[in-house]
C-alpha positions as CSV (number, residue, x, y, z in Angstrom):
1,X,89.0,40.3,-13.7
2,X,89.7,41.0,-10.2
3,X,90.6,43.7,-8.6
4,X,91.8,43.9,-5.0
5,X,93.0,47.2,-3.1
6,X,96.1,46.5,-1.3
7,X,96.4,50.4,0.4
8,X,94.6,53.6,-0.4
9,X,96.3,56.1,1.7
10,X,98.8,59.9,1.8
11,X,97.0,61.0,-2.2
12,X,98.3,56.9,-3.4
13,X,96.7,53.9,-4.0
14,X,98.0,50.3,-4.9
15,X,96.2,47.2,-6.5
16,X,96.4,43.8,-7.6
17,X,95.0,42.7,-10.7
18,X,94.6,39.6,-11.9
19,X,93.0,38.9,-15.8
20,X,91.9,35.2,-16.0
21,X,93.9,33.7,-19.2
22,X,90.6,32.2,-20.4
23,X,90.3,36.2,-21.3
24,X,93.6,36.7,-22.6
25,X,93.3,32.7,-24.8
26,X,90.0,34.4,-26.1
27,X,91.5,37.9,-26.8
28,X,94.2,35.9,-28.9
29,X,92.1,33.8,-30.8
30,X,90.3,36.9,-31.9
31,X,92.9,38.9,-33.1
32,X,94.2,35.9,-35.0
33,X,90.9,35.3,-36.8
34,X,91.3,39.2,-37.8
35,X,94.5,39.1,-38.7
36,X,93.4,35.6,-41.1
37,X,92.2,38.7,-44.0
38,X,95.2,40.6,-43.7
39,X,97.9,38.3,-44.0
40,X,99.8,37.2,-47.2
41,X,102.6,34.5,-47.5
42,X,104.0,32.8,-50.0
43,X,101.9,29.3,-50.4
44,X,98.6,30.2,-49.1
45,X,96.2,32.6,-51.2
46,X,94.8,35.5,-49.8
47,X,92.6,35.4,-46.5
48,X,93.1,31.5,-46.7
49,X,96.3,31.5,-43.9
50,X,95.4,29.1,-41.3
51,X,95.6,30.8,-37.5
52,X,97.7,27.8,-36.3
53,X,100.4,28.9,-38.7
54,X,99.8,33.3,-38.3
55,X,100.9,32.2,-34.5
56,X,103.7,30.6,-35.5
57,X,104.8,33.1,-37.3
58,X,103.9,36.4,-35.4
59,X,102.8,34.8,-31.6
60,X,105.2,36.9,-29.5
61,X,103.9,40.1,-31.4
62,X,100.2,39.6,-31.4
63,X,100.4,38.3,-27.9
64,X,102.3,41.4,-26.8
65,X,99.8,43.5,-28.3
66,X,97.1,41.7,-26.6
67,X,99.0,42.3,-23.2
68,X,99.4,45.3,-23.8
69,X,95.4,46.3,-24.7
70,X,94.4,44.0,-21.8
71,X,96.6,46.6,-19.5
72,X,94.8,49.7,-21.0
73,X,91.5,48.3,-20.6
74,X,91.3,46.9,-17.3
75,X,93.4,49.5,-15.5
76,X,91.4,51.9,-16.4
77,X,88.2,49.6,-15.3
78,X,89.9,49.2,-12.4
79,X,90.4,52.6,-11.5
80,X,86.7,54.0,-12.9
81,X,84.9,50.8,-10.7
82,X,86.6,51.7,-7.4
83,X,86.2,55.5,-8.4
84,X,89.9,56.6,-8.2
85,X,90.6,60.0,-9.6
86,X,94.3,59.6,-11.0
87,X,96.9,62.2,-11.0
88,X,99.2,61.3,-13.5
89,X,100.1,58.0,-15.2
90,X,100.3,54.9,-13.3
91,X,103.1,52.7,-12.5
92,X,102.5,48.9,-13.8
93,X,104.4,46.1,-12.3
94,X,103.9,43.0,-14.2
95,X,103.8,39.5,-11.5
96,X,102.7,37.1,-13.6
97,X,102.4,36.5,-17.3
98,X,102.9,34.3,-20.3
99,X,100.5,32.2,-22.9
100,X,98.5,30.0,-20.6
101,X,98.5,32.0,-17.6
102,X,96.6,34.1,-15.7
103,X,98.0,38.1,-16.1
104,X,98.8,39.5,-12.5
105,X,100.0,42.4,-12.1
106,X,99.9,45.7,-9.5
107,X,99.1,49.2,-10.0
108,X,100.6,51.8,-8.3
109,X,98.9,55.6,-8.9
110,X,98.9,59.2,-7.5
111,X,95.1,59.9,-7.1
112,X,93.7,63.4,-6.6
113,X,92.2,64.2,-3.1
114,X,88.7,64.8,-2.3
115,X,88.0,68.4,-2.7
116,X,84.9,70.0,-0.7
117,X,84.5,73.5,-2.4
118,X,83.5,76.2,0.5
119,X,80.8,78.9,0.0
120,X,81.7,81.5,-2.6
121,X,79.5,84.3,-1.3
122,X,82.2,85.4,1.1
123,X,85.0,86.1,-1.7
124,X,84.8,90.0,-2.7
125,X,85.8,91.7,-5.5
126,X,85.7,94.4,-7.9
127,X,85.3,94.6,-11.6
128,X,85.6,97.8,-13.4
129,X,84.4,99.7,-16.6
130,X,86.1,101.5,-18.2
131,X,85.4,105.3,-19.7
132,X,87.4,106.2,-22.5
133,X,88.1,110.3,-22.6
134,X,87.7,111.7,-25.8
135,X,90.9,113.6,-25.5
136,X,93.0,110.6,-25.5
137,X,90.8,108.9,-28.5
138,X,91.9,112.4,-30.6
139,X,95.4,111.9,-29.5
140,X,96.0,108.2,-30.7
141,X,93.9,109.2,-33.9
142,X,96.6,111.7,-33.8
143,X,99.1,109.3,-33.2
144,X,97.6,107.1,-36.0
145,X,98.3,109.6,-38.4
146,X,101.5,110.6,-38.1
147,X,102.1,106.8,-38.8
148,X,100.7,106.9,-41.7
149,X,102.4,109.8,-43.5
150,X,102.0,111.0,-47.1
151,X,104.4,112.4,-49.4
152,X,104.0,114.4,-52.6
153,X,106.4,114.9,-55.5
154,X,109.2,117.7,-55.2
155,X,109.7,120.0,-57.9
156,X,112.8,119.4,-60.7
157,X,115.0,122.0,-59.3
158,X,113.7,121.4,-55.1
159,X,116.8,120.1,-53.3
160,X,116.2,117.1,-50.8
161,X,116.1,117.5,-47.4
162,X,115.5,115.7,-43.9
163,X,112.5,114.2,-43.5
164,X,111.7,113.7,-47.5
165,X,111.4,110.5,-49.4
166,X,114.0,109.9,-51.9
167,X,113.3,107.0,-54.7
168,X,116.8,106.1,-56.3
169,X,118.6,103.1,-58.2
170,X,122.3,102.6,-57.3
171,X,125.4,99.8,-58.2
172,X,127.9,99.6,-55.5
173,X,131.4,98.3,-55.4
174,X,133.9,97.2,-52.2
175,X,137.6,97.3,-53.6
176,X,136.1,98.4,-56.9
177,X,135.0,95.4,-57.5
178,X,131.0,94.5,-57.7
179,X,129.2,91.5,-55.4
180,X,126.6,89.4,-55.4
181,X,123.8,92.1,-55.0
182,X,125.2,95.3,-55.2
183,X,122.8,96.7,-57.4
184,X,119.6,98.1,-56.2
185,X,116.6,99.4,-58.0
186,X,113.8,102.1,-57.0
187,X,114.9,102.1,-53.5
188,X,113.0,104.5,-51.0
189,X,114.2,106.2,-48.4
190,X,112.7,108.4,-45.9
191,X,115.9,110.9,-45.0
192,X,117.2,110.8,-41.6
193,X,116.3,108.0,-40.5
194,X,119.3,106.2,-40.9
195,X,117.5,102.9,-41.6
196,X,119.6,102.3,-44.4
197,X,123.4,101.7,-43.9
198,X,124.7,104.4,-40.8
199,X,125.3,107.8,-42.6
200,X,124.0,106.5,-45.6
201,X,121.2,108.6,-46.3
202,X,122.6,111.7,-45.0
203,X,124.6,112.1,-48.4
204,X,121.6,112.1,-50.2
205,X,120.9,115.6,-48.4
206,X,120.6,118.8,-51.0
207,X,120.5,116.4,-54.1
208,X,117.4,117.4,-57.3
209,X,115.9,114.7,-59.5
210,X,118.1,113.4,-62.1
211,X,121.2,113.9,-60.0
212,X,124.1,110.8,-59.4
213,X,126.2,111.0,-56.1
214,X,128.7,108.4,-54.7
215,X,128.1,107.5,-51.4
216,X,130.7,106.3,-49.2
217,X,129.9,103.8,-46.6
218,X,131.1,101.2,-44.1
219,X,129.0,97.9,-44.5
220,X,127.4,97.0,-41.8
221,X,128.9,94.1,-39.4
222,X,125.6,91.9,-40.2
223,X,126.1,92.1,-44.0
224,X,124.7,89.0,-45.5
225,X,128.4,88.6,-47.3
226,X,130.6,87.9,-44.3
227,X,133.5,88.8,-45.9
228,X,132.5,91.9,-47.1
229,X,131.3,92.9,-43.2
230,X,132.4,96.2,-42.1
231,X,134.8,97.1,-45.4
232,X,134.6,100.7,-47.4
233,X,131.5,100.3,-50.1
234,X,131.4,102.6,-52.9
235,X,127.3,103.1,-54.0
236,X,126.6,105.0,-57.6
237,X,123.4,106.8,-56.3
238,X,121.0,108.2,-59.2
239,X,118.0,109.8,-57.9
240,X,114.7,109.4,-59.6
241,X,111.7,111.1,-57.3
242,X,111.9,113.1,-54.5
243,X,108.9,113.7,-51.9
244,X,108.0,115.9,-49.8
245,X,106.3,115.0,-46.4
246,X,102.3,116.1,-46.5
247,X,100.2,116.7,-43.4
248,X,97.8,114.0,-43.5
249,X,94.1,114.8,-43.4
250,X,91.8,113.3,-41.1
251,X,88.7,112.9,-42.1
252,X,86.2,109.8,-43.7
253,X,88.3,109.1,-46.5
254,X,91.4,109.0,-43.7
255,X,88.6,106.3,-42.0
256,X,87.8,104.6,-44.9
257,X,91.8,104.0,-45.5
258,X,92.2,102.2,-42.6
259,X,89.2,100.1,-43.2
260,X,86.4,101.7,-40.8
261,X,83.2,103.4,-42.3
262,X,83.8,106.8,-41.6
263,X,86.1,109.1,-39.3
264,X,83.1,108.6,-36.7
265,X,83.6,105.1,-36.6
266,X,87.2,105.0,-36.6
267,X,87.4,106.9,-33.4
268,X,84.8,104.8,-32.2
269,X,87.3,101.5,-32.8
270,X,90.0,103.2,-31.6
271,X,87.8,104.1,-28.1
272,X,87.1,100.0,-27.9
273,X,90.7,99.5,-28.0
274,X,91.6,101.5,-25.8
275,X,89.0,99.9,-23.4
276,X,90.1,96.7,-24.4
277,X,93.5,97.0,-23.4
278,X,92.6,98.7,-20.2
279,X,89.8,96.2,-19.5
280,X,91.6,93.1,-20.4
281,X,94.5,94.1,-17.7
282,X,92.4,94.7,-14.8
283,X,90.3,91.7,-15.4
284,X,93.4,90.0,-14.8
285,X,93.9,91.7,-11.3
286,X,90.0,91.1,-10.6
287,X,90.7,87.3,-11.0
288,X,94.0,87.4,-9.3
289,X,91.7,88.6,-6.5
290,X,89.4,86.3,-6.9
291,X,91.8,82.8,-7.4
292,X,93.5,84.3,-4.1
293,X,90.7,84.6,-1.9
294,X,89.8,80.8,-3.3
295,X,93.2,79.8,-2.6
296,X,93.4,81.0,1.1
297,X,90.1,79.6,2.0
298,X,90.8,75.7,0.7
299,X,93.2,73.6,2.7
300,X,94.2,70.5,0.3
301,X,96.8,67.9,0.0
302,X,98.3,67.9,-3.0
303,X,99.8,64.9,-5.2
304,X,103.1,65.2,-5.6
305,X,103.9,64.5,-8.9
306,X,101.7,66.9,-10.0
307,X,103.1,69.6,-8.1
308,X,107.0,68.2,-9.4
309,X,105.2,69.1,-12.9
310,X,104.1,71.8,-12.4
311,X,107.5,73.3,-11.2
312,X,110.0,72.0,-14.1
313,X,107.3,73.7,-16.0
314,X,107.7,77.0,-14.2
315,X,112.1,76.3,-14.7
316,X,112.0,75.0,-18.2
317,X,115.1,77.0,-20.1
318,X,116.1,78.5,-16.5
319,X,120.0,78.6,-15.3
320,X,120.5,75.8,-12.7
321,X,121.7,78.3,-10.6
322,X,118.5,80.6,-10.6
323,X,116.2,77.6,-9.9
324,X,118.2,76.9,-7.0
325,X,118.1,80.5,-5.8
326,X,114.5,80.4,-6.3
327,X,113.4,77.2,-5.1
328,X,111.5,78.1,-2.3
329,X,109.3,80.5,-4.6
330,X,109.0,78.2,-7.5
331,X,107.6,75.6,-5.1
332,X,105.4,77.4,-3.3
333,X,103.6,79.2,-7.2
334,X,103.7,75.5,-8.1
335,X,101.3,74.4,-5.3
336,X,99.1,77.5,-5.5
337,X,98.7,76.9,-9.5
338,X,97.8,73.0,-8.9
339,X,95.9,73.7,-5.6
340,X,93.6,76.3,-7.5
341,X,93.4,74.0,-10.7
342,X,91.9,71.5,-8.7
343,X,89.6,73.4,-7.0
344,X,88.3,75.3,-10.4
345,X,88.2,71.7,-12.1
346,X,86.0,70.6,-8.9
347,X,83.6,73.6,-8.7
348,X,83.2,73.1,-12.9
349,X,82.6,69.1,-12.7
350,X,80.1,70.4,-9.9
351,X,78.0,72.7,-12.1
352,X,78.2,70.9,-15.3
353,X,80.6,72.8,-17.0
354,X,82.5,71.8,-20.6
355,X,84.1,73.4,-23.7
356,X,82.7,71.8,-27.0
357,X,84.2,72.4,-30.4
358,X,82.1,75.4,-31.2
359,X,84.0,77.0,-28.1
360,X,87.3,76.2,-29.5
361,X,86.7,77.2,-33.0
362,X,84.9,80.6,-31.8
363,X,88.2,81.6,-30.4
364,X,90.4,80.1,-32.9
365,X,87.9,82.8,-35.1
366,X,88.7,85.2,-32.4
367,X,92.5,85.4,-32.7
368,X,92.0,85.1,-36.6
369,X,90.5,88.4,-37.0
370,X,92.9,89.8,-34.4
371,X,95.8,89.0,-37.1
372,X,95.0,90.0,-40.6
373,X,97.1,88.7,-43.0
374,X,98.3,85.6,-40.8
375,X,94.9,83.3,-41.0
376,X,97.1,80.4,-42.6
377,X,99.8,80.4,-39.6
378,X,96.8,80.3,-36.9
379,X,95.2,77.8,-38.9
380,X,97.7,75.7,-39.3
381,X,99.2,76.1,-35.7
382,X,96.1,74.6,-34.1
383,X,95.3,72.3,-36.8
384,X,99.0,70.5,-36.3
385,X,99.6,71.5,-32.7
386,X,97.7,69.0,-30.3
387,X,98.9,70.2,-27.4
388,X,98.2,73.8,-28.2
389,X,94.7,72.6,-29.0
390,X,94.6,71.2,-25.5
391,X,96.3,74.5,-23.9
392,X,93.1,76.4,-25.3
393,X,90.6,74.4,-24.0
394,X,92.2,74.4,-20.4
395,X,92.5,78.4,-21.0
396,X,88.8,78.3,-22.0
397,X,87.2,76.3,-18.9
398,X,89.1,78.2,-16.6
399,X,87.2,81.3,-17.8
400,X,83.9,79.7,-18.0
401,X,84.5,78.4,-14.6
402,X,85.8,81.7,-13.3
403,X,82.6,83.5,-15.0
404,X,80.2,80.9,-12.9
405,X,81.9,82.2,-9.4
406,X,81.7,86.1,-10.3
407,X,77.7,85.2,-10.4
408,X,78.1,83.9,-6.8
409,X,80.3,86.5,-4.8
410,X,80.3,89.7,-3.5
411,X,81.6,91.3,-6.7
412,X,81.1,95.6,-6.8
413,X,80.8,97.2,-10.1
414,X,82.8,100.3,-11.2
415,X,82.8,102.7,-13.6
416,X,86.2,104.6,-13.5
417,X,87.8,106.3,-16.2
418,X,91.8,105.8,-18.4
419,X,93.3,108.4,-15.6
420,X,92.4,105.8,-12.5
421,X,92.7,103.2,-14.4
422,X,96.3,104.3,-15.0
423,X,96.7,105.4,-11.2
424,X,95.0,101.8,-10.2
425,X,97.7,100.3,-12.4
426,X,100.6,101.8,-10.8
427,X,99.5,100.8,-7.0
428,X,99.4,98.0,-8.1
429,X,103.1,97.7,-9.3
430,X,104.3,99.3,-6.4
431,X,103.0,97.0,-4.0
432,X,104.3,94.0,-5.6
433,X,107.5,95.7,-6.0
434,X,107.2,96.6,-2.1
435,X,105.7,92.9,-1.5
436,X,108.7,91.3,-3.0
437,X,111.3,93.6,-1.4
438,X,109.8,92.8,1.9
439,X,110.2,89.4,1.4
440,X,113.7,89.3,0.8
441,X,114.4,91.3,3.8
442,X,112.6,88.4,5.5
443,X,114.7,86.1,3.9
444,X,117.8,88.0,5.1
445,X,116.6,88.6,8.5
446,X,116.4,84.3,8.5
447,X,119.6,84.0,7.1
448,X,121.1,86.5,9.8
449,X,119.3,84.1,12.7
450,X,120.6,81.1,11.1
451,X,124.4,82.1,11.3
452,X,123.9,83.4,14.9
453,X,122.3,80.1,16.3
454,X,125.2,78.4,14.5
């Protein structure tokens, strides 16, 4: 094979190739000796099919294939022995080829650029820990419990009331005439919700055990039976159980309900949720700081392509008219997300950095236990979803490689608690409110120029 740059210049490179056909004759003659076991037809047993006459029956295939191996292969040679770094897939351009010649062909690719990562220790930035107040642990148990709201059986002659839970059976009829499921059986329904059919449940108000009532309804616009949408219904109510709404007691046994030990360790997963959710957000903001400070300090041409990408990426399912409103901005997030890829890819080749399987499956675990009930779906998701698969990982080294540069800057610990966490979090939101504002009146202020110098 050889291999001759022809330019290598503005983040693209172009070669020529040439495969002597001694190669390819040999390549051939190999796959045809293979094939020899594989082949039946009619005349010749079983592995017994002379080459000479698979060729003539299947040449143009199998020398297609070959072709198109031989381009696989010594592309990529090509590209690993001169050290190019591709961005994207490369362009082929067959010259020459055909049984009994040589295969020439050039190669056009987007390579990346040559990144030279700048000290870290300069970058600042602050995580914090969070304190969880043990007021706000005792309202969300609070909270918990109202959710989870008991009910205890009304006397014969109690009348229902808002707020109770009414068991019933009912047969209902539009026109007097029954439907496909118009009959319902042990039905519960907590009174005044209107969860039902609207004003449904408020006829069940003032109603004992044992009593029938006929509701009167409109069906709801969404009914299943389209042509039964929004007509009178007639529902035969009889009521079977009425219950009345219990304060629930918390205490272990309330704990043990909802799958902790005790109530001592139920507030204690509550507290870790709370800190969770509180944590997770501003390590987000931490990074943002971080991946900024990165971003600002690194001056890199970037491929094209990638960047092209990146940004029908950021406008997949977006109006044509809003990506053209926001071009500018889409661009410019485009760049900043490839730039700082390549320079987290680069500072993890750098130090050695990977995700192996046991990394993948440890937070495939992860979001298993994080959705009881649904191990199947997650299961399934990653186990038919390549590309998903391949989304993790990426998610996964940019962590690991975002862990490495907290070890190496200026990064200030603080322990704050859910109140300044809270105010923290709504700075925040007003100064990227007041950062985008301000950068529209910019963009006005232009426009306004524009029309004057015109």
């Amino acid at each position: 094979m050889k291999v001759k740059i022809n330019s290598k210049k503005n983040l693209r490179a172009n070669l020529s190739i040439i495969v002597d056909k001694k190669i390819i004759q040999k390549k051939m003659d190999d796959k045809l000796i293979e094939l020899k076991d594989k082949v039946q037809l009619k005349g010749f047993r079983p592995g017994k099919v002379p080459p000479q006459v698979i060729k003539n029956q299947f040449g143009k295939a199998i020398y297609g294939e070959v072709i198109d191996n031989l381009l696989k292969e010594t592309s990529s040679k090509a590209l690993e022995d001169n050290k190019i770094k591709v961005a994207g897939q490369p362009k082929i351009d067959l010259k020459t080829f055909g049984e009994g010649k040589d295969l020439d062909y050039t190669m056009e690719v987007d390579i990346l650029p040559d990144i030279k990562i700048k000290p870290l220790d300069k970058i600042k930035a602050t995580t914090y820990e969070i304190e969880v107040e043990k007021e706000l642990v005792e309202k969300r148990l609070k909270e918990i419990a109202k959710n989870q709201q008991n009910f205890a059986d009304k006397k014969d002659q109690e009348l229902s009331q808002k707020g109770d839970l009414v068991i019933f059976d009912y047969s209902a009829k539009v026109d007097n005439k029954d439907f496909d499921g118009n009959t319902g059986k042990n039905i519960q329904l907590v009174l005044g919700n209107d969860l039902f059919i609207k004003g449904f449940d408020q006829q069940l108000i003032g109603l004992k055990i044992n009593q029938n009532k006929l509701v009167k309804v409109n069906l709801p616009e969404n009914f299943p039976k389209k042509d039964l949408a929004n007509k009178k219904a007639n529902f035969d109510c009889k009521i079977l159980k009425i219950k009345k709404p219990i304060e629930t007691k918390i205490d272990d046994e309330f704990g043990k309900k909802l799958g902790a030990k005790d109530l001592s360790d139920l507030k204690e997963l509550i507290k870790k949720q709370i800190k969770g959710q509180y944590q997770s957000t501003l390590e987000t903001i931490t990074k943002k700081k971080i991946l900024d400070q990165i971003d600002k300090d690194h001056e890199i041409d970037l491929p094209q392509n990638l960047v092209e990408q990146e940004v029908k990426l950021l406008t997949q399912n977006v109006k044509k008219e809003e990506i053209e409103k926001n071009k500018k901005e889409n661009l410019k997030l485009a760049r900043s997300r490839i730039k700082t890829g390549l320079i987290l890819n680069e500072i993890g080749i750098k130090n050695n950095l990977k995700v192996n399987e046991s990394d993948i499956q440890n937070e495939i675990q992860k979001q298993i236990r994080s959705m009881p009930g649904q191990e199947k779906m997650v299961i399934d998701y990653y186990k038919n979803n390549q590309s998903a698969v391949a989304s993790l990982r990426g998610a996964l080294y940019e962590e690991k490689v975002v862990e490495l540069i907290k070890t190496k800057i200026k990064l200030e610990k603080k322990n704050i608690n859910t109140k300044d966490a809270e105010e923290l979090l709504k700075k925040i939101r007003e100064n990227s409110k007041t950062s985008k504002t301000t950068n529209t009146e910019k963009d006005q202020k232009k426009q306004k120029i524009i029309k004057k110098k015109k």
